[in-house]
DRENDO-1510 file (C-alpha; in Angstrom, 1 decimal, always signed):
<recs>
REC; n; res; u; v; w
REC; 1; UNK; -8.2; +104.5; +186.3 .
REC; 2; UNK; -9.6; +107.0; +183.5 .
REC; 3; UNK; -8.4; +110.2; +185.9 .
REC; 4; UNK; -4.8; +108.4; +185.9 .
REC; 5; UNK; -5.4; +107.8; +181.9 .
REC; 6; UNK; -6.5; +111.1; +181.7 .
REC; 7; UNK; -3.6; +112.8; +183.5 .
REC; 8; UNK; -1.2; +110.8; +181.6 .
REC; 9; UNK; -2.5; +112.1; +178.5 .
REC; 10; UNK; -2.4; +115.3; +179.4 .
REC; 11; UNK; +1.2; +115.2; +181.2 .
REC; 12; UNK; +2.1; +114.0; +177.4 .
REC; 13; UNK; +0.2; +116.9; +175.8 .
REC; 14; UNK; +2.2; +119.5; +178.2 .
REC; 15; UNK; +5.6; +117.5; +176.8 .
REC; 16; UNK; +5.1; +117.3; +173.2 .
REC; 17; UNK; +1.9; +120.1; +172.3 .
REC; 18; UNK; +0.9; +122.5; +174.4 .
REC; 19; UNK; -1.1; +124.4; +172.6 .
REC; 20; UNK; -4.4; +121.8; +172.6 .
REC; 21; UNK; -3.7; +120.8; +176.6 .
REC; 22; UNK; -6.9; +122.9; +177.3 .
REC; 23; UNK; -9.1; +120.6; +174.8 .
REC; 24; UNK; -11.0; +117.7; +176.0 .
REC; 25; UNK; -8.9; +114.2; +176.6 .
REC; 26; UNK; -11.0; +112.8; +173.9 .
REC; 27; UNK; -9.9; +115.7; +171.6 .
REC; 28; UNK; -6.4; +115.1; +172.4 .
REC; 29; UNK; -6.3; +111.6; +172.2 .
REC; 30; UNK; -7.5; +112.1; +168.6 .
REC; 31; UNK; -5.5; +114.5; +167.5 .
REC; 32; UNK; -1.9; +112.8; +169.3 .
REC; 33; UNK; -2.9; +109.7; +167.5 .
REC; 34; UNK; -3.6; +111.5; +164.1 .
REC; 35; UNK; +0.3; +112.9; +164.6 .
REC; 36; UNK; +1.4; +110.0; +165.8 .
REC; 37; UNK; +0.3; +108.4; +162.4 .
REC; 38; UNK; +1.8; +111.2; +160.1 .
REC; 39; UNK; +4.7; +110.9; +162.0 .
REC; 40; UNK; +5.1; +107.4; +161.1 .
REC; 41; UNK; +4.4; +108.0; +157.2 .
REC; 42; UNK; +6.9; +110.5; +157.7 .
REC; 43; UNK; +9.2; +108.3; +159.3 .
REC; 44; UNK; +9.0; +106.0; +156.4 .
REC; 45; UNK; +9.7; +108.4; +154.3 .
REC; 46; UNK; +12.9; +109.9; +155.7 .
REC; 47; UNK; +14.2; +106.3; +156.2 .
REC; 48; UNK; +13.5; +105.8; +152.5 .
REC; 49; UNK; +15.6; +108.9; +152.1 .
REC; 50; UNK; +18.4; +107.5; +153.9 .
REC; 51; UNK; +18.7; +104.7; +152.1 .
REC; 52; UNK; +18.5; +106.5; +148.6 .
REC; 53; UNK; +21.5; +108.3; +150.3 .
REC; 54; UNK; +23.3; +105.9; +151.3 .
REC; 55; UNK; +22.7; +104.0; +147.7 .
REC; 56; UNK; +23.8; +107.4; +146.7 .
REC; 57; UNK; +26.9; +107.7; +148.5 .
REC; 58; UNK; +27.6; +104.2; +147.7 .
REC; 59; UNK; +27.2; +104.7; +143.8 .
REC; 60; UNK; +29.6; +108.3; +144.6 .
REC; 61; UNK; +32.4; +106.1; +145.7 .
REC; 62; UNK; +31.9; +103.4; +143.4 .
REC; 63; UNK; +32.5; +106.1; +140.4 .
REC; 64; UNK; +35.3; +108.0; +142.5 .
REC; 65; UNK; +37.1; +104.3; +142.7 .
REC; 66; UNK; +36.3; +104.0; +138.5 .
REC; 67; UNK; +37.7; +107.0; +138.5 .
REC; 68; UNK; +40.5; +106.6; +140.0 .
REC; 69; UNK; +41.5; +103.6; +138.5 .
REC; 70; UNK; +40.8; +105.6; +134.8 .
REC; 71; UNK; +42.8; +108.1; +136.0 .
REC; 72; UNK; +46.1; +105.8; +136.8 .
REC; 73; UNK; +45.2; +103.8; +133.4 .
REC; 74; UNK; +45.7; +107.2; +131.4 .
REC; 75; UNK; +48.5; +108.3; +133.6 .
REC; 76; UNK; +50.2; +104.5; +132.8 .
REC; 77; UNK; +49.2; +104.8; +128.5 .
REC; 78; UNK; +51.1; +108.6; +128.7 .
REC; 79; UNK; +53.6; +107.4; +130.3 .
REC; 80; UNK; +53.5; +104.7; +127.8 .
REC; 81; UNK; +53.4; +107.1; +125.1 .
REC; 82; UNK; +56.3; +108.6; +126.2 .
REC; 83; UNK; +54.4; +111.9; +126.4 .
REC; 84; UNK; +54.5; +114.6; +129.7 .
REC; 85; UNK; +50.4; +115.4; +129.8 .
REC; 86; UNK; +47.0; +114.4; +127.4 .
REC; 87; UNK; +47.8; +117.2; +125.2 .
REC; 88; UNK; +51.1; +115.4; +123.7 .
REC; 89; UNK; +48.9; +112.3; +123.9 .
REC; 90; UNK; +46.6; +114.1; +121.0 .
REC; 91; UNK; +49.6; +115.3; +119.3 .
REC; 92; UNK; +50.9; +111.8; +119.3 .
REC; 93; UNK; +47.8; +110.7; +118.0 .
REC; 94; UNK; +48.0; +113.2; +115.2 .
REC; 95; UNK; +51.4; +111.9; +114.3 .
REC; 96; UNK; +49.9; +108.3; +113.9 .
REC; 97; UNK; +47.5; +109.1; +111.7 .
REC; 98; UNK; +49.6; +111.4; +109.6 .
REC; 99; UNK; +51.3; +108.3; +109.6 .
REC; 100; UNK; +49.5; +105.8; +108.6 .
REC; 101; UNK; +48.2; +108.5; +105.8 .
REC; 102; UNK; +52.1; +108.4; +104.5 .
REC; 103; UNK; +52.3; +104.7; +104.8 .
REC; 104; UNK; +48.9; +104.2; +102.8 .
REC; 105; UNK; +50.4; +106.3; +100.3 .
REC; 106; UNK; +54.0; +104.8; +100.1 .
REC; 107; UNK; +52.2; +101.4; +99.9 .
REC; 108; UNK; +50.3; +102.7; +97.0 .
REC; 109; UNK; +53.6; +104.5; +95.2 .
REC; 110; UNK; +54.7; +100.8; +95.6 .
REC; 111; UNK; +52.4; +99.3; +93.6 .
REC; 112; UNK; +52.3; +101.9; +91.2 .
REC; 113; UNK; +56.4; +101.2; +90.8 .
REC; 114; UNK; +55.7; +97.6; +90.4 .
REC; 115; UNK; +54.1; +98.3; +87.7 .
REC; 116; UNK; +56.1; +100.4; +86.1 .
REC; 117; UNK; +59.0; +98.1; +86.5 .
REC; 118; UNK; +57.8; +95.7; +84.2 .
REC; 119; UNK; +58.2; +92.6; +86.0 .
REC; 120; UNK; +62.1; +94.0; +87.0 .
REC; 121; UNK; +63.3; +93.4; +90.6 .
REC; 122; UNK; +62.3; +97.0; +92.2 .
REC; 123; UNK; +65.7; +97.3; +93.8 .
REC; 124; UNK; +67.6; +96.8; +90.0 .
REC; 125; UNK; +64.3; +99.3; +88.9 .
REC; 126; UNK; +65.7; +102.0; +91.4 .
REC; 127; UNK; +69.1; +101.4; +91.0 .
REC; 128; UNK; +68.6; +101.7; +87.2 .
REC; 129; UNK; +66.4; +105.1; +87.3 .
REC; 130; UNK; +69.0; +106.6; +90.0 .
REC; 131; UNK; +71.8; +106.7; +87.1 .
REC; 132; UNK; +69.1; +109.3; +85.4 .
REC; 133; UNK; +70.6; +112.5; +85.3 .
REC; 134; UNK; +68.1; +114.9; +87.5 .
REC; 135; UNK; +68.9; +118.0; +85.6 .
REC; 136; UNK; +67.9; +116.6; +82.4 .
REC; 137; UNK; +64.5; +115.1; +83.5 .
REC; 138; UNK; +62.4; +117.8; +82.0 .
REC; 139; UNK; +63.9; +118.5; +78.8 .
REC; 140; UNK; +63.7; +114.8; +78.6 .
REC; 141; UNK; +60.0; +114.5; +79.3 .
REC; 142; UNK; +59.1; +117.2; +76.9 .
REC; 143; UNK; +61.2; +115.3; +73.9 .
REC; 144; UNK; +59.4; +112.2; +75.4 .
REC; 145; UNK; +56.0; +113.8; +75.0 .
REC; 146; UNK; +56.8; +115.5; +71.5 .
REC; 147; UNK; +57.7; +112.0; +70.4 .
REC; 148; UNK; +54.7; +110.4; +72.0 .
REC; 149; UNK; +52.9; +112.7; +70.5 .
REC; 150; UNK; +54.2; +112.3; +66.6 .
REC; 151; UNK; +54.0; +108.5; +67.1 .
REC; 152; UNK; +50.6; +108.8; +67.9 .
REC; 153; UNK; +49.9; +111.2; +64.7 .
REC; 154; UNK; +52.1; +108.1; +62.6 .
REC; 155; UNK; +49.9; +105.1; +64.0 .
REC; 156; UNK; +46.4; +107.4; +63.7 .
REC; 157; UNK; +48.0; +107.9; +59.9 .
REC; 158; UNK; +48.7; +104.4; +59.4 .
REC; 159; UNK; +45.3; +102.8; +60.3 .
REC; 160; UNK; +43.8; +105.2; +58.1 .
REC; 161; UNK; +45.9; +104.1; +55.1 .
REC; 162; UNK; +45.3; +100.3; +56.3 .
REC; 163; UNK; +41.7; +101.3; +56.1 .
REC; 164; UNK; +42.0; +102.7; +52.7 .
REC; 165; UNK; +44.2; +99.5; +51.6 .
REC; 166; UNK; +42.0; +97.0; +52.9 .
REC; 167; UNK; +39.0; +98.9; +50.9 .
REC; 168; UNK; +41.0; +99.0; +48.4 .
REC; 169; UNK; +41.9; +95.4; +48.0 .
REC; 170; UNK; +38.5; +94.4; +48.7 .
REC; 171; UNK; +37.4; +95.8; +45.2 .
REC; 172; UNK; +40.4; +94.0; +43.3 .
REC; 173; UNK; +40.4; +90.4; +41.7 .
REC; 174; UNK; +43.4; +87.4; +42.2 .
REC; 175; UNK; +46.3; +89.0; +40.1 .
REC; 176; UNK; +49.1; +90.7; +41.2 .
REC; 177; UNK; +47.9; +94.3; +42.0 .
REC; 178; UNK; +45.9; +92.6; +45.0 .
REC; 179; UNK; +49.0; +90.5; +45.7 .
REC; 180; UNK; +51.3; +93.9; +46.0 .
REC; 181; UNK; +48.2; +95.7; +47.9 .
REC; 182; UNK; +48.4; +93.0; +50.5 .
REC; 183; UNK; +52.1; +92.4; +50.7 .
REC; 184; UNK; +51.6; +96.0; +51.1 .
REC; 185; UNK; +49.5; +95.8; +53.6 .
REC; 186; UNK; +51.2; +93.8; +56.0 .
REC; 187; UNK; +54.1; +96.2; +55.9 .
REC; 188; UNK; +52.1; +98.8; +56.7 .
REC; 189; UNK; +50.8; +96.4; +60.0 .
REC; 190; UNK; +54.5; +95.5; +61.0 .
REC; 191; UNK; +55.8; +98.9; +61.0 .
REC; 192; UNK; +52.3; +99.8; +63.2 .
REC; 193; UNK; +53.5; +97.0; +65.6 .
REC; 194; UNK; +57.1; +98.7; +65.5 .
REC; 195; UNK; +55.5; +102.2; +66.3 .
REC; 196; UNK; +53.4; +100.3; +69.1 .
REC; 197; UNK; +56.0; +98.8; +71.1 .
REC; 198; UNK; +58.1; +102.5; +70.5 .
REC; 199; UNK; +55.1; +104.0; +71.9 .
REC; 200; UNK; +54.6; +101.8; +74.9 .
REC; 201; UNK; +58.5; +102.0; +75.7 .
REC; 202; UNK; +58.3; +106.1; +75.1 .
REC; 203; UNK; +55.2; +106.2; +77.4 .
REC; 204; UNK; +56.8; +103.9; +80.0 .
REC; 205; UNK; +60.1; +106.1; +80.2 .
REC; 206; UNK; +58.3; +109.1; +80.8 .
REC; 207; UNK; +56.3; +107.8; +83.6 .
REC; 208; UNK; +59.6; +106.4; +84.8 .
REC; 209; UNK; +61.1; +109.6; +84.6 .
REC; 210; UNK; +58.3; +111.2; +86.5 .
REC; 211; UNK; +58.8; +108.7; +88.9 .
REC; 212; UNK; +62.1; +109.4; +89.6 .
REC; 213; UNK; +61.4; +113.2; +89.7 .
REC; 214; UNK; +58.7; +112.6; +92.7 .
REC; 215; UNK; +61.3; +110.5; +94.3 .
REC; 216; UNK; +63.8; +112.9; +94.0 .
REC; 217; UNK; +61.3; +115.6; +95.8 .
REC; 218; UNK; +60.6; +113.2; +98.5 .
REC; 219; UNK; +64.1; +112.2; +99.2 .
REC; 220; UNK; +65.2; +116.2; +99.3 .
REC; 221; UNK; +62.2; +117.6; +100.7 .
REC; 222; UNK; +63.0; +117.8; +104.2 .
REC; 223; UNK; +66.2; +119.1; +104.4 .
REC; 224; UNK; +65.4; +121.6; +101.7 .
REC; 225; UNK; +62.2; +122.4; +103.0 .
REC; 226; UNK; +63.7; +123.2; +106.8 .
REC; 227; UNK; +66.6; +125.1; +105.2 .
REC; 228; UNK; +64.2; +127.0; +102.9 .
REC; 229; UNK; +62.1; +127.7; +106.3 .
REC; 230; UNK; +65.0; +129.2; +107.8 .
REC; 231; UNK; +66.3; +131.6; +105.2 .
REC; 232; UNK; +62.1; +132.7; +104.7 .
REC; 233; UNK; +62.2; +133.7; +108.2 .
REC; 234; UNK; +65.2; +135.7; +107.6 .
REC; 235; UNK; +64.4; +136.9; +104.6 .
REC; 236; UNK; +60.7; +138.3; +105.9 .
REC; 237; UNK; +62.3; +139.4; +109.1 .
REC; 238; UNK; +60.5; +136.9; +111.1 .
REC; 239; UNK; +57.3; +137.9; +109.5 .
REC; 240; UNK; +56.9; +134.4; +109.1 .
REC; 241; UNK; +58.5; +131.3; +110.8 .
REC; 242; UNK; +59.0; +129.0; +108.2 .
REC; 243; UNK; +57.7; +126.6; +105.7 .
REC; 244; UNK; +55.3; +123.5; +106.2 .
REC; 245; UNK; +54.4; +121.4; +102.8 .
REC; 246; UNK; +50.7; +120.5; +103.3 .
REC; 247; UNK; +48.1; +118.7; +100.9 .
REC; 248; UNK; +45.7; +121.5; +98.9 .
REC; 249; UNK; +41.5; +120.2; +98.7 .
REC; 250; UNK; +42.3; +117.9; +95.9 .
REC; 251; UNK; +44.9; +116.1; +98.1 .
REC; 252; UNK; +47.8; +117.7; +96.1 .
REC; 253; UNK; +51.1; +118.6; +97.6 .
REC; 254; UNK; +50.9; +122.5; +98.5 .
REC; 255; UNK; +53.4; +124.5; +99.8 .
REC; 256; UNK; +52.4; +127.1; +103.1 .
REC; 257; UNK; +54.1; +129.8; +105.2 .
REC; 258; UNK; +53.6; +129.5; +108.6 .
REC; 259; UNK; +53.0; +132.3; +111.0 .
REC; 260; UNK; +52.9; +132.4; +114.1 .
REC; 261; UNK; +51.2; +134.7; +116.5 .
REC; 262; UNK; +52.6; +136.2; +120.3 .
REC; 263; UNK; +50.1; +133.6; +122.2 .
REC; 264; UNK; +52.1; +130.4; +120.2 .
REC; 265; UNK; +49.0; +129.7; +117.9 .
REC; 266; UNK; +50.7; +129.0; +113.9 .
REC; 267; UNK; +48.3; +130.1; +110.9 .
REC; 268; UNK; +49.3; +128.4; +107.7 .
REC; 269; UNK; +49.0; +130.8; +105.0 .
REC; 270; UNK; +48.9; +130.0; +100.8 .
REC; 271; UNK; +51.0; +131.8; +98.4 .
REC; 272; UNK; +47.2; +133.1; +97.1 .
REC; 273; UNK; +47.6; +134.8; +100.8 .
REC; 274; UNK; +50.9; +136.3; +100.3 .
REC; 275; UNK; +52.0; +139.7; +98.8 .
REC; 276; UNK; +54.1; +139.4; +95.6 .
REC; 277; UNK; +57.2; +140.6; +97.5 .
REC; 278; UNK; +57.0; +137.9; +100.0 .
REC; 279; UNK; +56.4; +135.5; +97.3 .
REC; 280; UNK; +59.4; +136.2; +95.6 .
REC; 281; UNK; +61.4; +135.9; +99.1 .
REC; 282; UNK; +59.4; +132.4; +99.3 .
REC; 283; UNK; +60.7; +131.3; +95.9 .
REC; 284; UNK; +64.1; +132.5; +96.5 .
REC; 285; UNK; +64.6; +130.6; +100.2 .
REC; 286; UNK; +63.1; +127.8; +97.6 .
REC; 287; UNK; +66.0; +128.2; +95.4 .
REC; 288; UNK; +69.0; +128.5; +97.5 .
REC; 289; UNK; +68.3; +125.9; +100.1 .
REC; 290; UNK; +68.2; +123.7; +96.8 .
REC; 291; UNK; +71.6; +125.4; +95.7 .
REC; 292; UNK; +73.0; +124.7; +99.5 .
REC; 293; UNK; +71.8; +121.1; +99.6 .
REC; 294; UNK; +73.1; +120.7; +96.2 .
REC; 295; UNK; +77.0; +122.0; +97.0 .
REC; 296; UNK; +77.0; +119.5; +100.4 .
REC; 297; UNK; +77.9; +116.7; +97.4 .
REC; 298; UNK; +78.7; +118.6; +94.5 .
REC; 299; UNK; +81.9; +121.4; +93.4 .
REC; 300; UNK; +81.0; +124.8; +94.3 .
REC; 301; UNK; +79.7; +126.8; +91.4 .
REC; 302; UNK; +79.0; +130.4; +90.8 .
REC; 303; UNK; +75.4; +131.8; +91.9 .
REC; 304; UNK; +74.7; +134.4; +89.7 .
REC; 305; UNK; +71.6; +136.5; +90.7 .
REC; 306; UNK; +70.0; +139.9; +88.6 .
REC; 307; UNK; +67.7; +142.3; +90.7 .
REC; 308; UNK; +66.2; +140.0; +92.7 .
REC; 309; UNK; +65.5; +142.1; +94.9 .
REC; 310; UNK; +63.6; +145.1; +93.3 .
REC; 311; UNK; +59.9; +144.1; +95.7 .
REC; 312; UNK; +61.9; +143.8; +98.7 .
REC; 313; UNK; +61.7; +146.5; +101.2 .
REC; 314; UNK; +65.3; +148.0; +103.3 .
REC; 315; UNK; +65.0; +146.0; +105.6 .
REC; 316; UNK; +64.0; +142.7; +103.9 .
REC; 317; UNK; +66.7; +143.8; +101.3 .
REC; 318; UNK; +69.3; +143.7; +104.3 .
REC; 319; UNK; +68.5; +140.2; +105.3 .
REC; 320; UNK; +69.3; +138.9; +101.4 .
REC; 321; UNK; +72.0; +140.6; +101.1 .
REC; 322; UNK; +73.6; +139.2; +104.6 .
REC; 323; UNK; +72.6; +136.0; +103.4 .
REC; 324; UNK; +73.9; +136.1; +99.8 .
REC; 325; UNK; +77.3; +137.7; +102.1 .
REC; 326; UNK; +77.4; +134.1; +103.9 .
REC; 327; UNK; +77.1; +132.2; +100.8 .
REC; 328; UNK; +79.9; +134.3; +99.1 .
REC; 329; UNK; +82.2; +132.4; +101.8 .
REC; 330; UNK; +81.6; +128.9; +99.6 .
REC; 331; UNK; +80.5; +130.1; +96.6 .
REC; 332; UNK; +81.5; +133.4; +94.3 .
REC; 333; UNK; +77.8; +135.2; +94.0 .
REC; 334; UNK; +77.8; +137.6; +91.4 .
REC; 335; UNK; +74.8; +140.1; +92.0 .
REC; 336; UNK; +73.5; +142.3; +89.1 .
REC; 337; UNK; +71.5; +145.5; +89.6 .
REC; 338; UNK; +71.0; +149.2; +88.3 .
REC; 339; UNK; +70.0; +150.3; +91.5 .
REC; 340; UNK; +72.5; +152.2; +93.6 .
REC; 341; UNK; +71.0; +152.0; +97.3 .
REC; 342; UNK; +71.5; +148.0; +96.8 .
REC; 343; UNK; +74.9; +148.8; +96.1 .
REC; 344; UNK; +74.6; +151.4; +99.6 .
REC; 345; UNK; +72.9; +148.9; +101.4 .
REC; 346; UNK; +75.1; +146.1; +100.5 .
REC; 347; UNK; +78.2; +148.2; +101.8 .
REC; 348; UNK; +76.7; +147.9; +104.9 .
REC; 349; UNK; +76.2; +144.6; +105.2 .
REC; 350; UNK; +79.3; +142.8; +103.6 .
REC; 351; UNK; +82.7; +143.1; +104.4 .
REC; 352; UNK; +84.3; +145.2; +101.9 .
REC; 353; UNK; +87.1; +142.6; +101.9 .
REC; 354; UNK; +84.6; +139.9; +100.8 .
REC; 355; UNK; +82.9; +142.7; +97.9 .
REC; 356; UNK; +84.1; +143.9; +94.6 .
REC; 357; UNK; +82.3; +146.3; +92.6 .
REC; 358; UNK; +82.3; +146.3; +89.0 .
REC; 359; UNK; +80.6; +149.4; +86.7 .
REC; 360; UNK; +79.4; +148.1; +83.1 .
</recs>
């Protein structure tokens, strides 16, 4: 029975290791049960590694499927959106808050107009202030604050002299001087009530008339603006794109030129960024985009323009005077200068059927 044992163990020490079959059967016995135990720790270990990868694999698909589903519910809100990708997504995003900026801000102008309304219904208020000739606004609001400004000097002048009255009177007895010093007095008080309400009425005009004058920007911006953009590309020869109106550190209303570069990327650049020449192309595209948005409603009238464009390079030169040439077609343009190669380069540009020259 032991040889049989003993040949068993070592047919089994041939199969699985060789290289102690020539130790004693106790030896072997030993050592195949010592790596039949480290084979069991180990396979312990490897079935605790399947299951960490299966819990693995499991968890993968789990997140693949969340995944998945995040992926349709973005596809579904862009879709939603009305957009084509994520990037439009952010630039729809952009939009909102730019809108909800504006609406914060028309909510406040509101408010602000409610109070300057003085209790009248806002659409009588509006309807009232849009009878205000434009034009006149800011010869208007200079008289408003000269006047503002002498009935200040009047009332200041007036409660010194009650001052003095009132001192006065306080040193006098019951007869009649005090009698005329007091009558005198409250003369001098209803004339100060007088100058009050003319000073509160004054004051609320001009901030009326400023009123009207921001509302008149807004309602004109854009089209103005978008023209304006147009003719400063033309005018810089594409040196710049257009215009943008953007809000300066103190949240004021700015005005930028927009460049942009061969890869599609705009820079928004300040008139502190800008040479003077381009700065006078900017204000110019500024003044007759206001000139062509004025004539859409009013009687052409003649645009009457002297050296405008003495910082303006040929080339730049060529553009105004090709726009000034399509203008001439609704409105006469009378062009002053003392510079003959305008007068060359204008021959050029313009028909000499749509171009008179005069000599003074």
């Amino acid at each position: 029975m032991r040889k049989l044992f003993e040949k068993d163990v070592l047919n089994l020490c041939e199969k699985i290791m060789p290289e102690i079959t020539k130790s004693q059967v106790s030896a072997i016995v030993t050592t195949l049960h010592s790596e039949l135990e480290k084979a069991d720790k180990e396979n312990i270990v490897l079935e605790n590694y399947k299951k960490s990868l299966a819990d693995y694999i499991k968890e993968m698909k789990e997140k693949e499927t969340a995944v998945a589903v995040l992926r349709s519910r973005i596809d579904s809100l862009i879709k939603e959106a009305g957009c084509i990708d994520i990037n439009q997504v952010y630039n729809v995003e952009n939009r909102s808050e730019e809108f909800l900026n504006i609406s914060n801000r028309l909510e406040q102008s509101d408010k602000e107009l409610r109070g300057y309304s003085n209790g009248m219904p806002i659409e009588e208020f509006i309807s009232e202030a849009a009878d205000i000739d434009i034009d006149k606004l800011p010869v208007e609001i200079l008289n408003l604050n000269d006047e503002i400004k002498r009935l200040k000097d009047e009332v200041s002048a007036y409660e010194q002299k009650i001052g003095e009255e009132k001192s006065f009177l306080s040193k006098c007895d019951g007869n009649s001087a005090a009698a005329d010093l007091e009558e005198k007095a409250s003369s001098v008080a209803a004339q100060i009530e007088y100058y009050s309400e003319r000073y509160i009425q004054l004051r609320l005009a001009r901030d009326i008339l400023n009123k009207e004058i921001e509302n008149y920007r807004v309602k004109n911006q854009v089209p103005v603006l978008k023209r304006a953009g147009e003719i400063f590309s033309t005018l810089t020869t594409g040196s710049f794109s257009g215009l943008k109106a953007a809000f300066g550190q103190k949240d004021e209303n700015i005005l930028v030129g927009i460049r942009t570069s061969t890869e599609g990327i705009e820079d928004e650049i300040g008139v502190e960024g800008m040479s003077e020449g381009t700065c006078d192309q900017l204000y110019l595209s500024l003044r007759l985009a206001s000139l062509e948005r004025y004539m859409e409603s009013n009687e052409p009238m003649p645009l009457i323009i002297d050296d405008v464009l003495v910082n303006f390079d040929d080339e730049r030169a060529k553009a105004c005077l090709k726009i000034f040439g399509e203008i001439s077609k609704k409105n006469q343009v009378i062009y002053f200068t003392h510079h003959m190669h305008i007068l060359d380069i204008a021959s050029d540009i313009v028909p000499h059927r749509d171009m008179k020259v005069h000599n003074l």
